[in-house]
C-alpha positions as CSV (number, residue, x, y, z in Angstrom):
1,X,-229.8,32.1,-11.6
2,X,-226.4,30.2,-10.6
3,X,-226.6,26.8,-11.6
4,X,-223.1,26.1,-10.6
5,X,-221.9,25.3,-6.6
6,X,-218.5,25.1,-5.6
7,X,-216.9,23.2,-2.3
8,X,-213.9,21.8,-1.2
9,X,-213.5,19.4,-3.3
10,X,-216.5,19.1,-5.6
11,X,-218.6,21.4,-8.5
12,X,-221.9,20.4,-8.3
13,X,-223.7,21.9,-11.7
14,X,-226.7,21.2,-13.9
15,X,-226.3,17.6,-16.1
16,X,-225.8,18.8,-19.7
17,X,-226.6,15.7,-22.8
18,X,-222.7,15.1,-22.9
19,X,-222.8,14.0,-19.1
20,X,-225.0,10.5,-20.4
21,X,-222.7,8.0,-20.7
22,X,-221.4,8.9,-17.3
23,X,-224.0,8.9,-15.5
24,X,-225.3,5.7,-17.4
25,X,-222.5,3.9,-16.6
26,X,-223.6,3.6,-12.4
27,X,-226.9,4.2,-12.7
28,X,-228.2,1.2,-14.6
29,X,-226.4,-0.9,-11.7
30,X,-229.4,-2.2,-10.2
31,X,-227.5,-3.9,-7.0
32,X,-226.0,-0.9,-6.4
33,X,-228.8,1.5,-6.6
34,X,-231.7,-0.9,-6.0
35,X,-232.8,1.5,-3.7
36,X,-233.0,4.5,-6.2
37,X,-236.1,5.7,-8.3
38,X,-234.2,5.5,-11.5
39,X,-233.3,3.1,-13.6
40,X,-232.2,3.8,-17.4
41,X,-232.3,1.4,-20.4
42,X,-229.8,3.4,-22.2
43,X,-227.4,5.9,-22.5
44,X,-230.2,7.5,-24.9
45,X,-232.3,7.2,-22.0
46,X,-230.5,9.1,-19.7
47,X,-229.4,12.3,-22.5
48,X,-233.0,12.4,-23.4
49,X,-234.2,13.1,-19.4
50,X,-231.3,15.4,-19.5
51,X,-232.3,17.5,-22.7
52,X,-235.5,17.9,-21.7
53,X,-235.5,19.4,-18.2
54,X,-237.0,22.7,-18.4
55,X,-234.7,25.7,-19.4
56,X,-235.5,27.5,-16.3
57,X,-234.6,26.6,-12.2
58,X,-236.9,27.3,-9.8
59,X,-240.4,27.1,-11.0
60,X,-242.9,24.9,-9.4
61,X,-243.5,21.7,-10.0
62,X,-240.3,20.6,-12.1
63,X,-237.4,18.9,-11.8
64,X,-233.6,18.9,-12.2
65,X,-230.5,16.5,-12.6
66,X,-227.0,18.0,-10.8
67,X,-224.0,16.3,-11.9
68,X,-221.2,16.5,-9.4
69,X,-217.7,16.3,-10.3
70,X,-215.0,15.3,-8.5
71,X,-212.8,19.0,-8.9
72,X,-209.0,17.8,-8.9
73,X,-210.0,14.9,-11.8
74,X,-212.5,16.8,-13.2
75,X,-214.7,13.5,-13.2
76,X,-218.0,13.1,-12.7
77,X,-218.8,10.7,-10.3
78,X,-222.8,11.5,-8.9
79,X,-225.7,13.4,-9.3
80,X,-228.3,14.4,-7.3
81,X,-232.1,15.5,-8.3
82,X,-234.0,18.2,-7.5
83,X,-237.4,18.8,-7.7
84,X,-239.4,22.0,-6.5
85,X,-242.6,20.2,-5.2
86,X,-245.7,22.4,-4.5
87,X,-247.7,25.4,-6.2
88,X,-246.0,28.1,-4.4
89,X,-242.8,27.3,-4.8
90,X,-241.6,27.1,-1.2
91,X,-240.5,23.6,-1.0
92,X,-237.9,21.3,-2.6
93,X,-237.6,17.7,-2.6
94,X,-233.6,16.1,-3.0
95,X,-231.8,12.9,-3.4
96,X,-228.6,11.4,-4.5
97,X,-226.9,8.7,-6.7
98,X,-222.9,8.6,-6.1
99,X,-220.8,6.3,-8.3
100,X,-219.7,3.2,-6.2
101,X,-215.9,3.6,-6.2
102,X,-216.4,7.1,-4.8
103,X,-218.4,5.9,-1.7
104,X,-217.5,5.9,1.8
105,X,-215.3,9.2,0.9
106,X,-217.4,12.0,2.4
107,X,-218.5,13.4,-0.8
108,X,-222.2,12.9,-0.6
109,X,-222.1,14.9,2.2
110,X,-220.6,17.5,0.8
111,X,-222.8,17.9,-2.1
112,X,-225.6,17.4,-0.1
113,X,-225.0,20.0,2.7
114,X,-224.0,22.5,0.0
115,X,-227.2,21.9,-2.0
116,X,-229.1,22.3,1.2
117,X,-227.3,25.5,1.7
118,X,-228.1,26.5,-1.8
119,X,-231.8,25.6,-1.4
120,X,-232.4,27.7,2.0
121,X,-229.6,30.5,1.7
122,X,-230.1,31.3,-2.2
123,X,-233.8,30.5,-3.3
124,X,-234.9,31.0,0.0
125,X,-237.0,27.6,0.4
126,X,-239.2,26.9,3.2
127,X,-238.5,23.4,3.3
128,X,-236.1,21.4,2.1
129,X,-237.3,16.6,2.2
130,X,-235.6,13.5,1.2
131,X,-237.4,10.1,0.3
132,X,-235.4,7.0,1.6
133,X,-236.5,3.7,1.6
134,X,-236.4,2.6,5.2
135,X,-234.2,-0.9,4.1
136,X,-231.3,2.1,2.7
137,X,-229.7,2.5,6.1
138,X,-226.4,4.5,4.7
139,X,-229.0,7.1,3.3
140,X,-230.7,7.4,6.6
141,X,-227.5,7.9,8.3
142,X,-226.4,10.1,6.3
143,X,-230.2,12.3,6.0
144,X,-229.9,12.4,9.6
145,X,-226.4,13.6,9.9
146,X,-227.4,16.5,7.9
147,X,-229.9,17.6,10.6
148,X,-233.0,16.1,9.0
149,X,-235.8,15.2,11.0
150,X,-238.3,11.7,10.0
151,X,-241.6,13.4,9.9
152,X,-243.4,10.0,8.3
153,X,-242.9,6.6,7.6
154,X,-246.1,5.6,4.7
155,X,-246.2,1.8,4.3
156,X,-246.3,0.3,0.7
157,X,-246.7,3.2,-0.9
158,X,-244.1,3.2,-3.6
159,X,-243.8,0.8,-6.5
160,X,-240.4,0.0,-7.8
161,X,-239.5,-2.6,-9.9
162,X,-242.5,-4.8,-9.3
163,X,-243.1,-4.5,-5.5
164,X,-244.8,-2.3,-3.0
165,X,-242.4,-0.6,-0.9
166,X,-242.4,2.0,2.1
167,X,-241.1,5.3,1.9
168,X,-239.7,7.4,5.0
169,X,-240.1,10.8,4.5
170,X,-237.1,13.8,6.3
171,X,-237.1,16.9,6.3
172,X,-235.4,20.5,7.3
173,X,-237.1,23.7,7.8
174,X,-235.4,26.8,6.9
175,X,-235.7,28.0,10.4
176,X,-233.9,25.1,11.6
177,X,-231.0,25.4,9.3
178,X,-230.7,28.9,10.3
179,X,-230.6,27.4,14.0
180,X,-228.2,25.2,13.2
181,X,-225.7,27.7,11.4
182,X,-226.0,29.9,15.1
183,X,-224.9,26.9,17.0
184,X,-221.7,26.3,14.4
185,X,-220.7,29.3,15.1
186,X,-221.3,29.5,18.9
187,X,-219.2,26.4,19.2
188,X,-216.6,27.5,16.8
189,X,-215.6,30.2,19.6
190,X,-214.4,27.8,21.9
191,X,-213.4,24.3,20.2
192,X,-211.6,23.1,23.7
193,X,-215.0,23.1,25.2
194,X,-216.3,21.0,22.9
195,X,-213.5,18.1,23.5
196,X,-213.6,18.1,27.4
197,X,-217.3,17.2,27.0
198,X,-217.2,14.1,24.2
199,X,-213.6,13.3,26.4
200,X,-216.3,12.8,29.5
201,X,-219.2,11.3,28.2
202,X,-218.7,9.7,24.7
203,X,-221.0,7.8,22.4
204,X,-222.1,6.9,18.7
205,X,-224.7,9.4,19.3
206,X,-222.4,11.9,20.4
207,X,-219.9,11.2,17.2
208,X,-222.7,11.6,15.1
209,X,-224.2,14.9,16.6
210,X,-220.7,16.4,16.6
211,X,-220.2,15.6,12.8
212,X,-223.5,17.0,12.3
213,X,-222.6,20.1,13.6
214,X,-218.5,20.7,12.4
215,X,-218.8,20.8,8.9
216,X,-217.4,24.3,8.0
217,X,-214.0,22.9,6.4
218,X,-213.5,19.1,5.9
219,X,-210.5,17.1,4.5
220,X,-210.6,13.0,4.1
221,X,-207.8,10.3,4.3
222,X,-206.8,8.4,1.1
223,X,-206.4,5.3,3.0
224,X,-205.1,3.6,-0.4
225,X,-202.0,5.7,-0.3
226,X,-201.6,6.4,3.7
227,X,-201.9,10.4,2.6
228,X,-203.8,13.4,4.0
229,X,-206.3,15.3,1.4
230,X,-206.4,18.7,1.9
231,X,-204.6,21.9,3.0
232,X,-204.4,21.4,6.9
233,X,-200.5,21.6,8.1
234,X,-201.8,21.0,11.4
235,X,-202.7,17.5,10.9
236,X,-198.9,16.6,10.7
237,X,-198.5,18.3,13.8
238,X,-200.7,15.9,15.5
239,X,-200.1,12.5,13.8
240,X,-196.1,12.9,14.0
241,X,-196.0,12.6,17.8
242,X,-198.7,10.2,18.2
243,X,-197.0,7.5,15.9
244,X,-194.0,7.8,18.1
245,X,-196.4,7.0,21.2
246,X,-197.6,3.7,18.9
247,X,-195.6,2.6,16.7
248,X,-197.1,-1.0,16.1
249,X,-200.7,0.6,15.7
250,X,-202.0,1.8,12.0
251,X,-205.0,3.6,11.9
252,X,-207.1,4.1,8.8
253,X,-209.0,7.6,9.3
254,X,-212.3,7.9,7.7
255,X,-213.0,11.5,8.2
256,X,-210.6,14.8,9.6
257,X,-212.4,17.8,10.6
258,X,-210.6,20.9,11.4
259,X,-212.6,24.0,12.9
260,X,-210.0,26.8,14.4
261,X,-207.3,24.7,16.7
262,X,-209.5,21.6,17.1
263,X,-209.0,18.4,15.1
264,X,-211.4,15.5,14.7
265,X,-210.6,11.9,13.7
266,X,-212.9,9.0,13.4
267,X,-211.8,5.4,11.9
268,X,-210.0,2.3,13.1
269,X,-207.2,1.1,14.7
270,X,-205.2,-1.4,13.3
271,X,-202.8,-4.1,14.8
272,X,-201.3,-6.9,13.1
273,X,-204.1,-6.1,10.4
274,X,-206.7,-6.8,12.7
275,X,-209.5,-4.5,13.5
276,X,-209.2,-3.9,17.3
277,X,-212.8,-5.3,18.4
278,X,-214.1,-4.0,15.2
279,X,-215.2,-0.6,16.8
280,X,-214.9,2.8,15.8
281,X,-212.1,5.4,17.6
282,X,-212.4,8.8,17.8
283,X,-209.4,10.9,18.3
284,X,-210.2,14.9,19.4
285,X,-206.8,17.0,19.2
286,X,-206.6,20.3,20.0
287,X,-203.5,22.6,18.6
288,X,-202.6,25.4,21.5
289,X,-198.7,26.8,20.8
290,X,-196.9,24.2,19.6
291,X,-198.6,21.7,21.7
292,X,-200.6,18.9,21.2
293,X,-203.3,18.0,23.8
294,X,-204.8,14.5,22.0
295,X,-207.6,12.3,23.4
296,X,-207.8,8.9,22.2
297,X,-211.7,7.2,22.7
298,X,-213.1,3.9,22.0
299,X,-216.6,4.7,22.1
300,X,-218.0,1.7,22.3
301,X,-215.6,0.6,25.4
302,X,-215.7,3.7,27.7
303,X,-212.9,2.2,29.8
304,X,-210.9,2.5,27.3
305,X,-210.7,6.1,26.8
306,X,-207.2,7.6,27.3
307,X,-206.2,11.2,27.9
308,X,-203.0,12.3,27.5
309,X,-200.9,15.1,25.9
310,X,-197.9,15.1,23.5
């Protein structure tokens, strides 16, 4: 058995007793995780759960603590649990805790899609949920931009810290993350198609299904330092000329994702330090010799959607 994933940017791999004081250190932050299931006294609270999760993944009706580190600093800065659910093993329950300096970064979508991708393509799972509390709106967002479906919404039927709260229940099938694997790489044949049809008709919904469905190779902006993280030479190739086009605009990028020549950008604008309206952009590019073909959309003002080439 592997107990040990690998992405882009992240190991995700079982917690070990020497991961405590870590993970103690955001977990017993109650406004940050009021949401969350888990709430340790102690450091000794938290290496004691650790040292006694059972030797052996996989077997029914147990539960595990992932740790996931942050691979360039080698810091651990999450962890998500896992818990196989029912008596014949075919079902796995997940949920995650990120630090609250490394939020808003992309990362717990990347440990999340690559433990779902763990789940269904190595142990072979039949289903794959997610317990959110229906007041966490970044979890839903982020459940639902993984391709999980709400299958129930159970009123008062959790008790955390003193109160009766509801519970939303997602979920995957197997068969639907094979699905959605087929329509990644039916898309990934012909990226241009993909931004003549948001550059039409564009919409949060439509931002949020096309996240959804490129995720095959993601870098993110350090908008602290104004630098690109990753490996992508192409982005330079598409930023360069559209500074030249505005020079008084500043954008912060929240997210970059490259799949063959297309690139996508969602964030802000910036003016004067101003938000511009205080609505998301989108900016599709698409890399064809040498030239860059880059759409700029407001998608929240569809008159103001530009289409020009560089």
């Amino acid at each position: 058995m592997i107990y040990l994933i690998k992405t882009e940017r992240l190991i995700i791999r079982l917690a070990k007793p020497k991961d405590a004081e870590d993970i103690f250190s955001y977990r017993f932050d109650f406004a940050e995780n009021k949401y969350q299931g888990w709430f340790p006294d102690s450091v000794e609270d938290v290496r004691n759960y650790i040292s006694n999760m059972p030797t052996t993944m996989d077997i029914a009706n147990t539960c595990f603590q992932f740790t996931i580190i942050l691979a360039d600093e080698n810091r651990l800065i999450g962890d998500m649990g896992i818990s196989f659910t029912n008596h014949n093993n075919m079902q796995a329950e997940l949920g995650c805790t990120l630090h609250k300096d490394y939020q808003k970064k992309g990362y717990a979508t990347e440990a999340l899609q690559a433990m779902v991708d763990y789940l269904f393509g190595t142990l072979d799972k039949h289903r794959v949920i997610a317990s959110v509390d229906p007041r966490n709106t970044a979890s839903i967002r982020l459940i639902q931009r993984l391709g999980f479906r709400k299958e129930a919404h159970f009123k008062e039927s959790y008790y955390l810290c003193g109160n009766w709260v509801d519970d939303i229940i997602y979920a995957k099938l197997k068969t639907e993350w094979d699905n959605n694997k087929h329509s990644k790489e039916e898309i990934m044949i012909d990226p241009k198609i993909i931004a003549l049809q948001f550059n039409e008709c564009i919409s949060k919904a439509d931002i949020n299904g096309l996240s959804s469905l490129m995720t095959e190779n993601h870098i993110f902006i350090d908008t602290a330092n104004n630098r690109i993280v990753g490996k992508f030479d192409n982005i330079v190739k598409v930023w360069k000329p559209f500074f030249r086009l505005y020079p008084g605009y500043r954008n912060i990028f929240e997210s970059v994702t490259v799949n063959g020549s297309m690139v996508i950008m969602q964030g802000y604008s910036i003016c004067s330090d101003q938000i511009l309206n205080n609505v998301h952009a989108i900016w599709v590019a698409e890399i064809k010799e040498n030239k860059v073909n880059l759409w700029h959309i407001h998608p929240d003002t569809k008159e103001n959607r530009n289409k020009f080439g560089t």
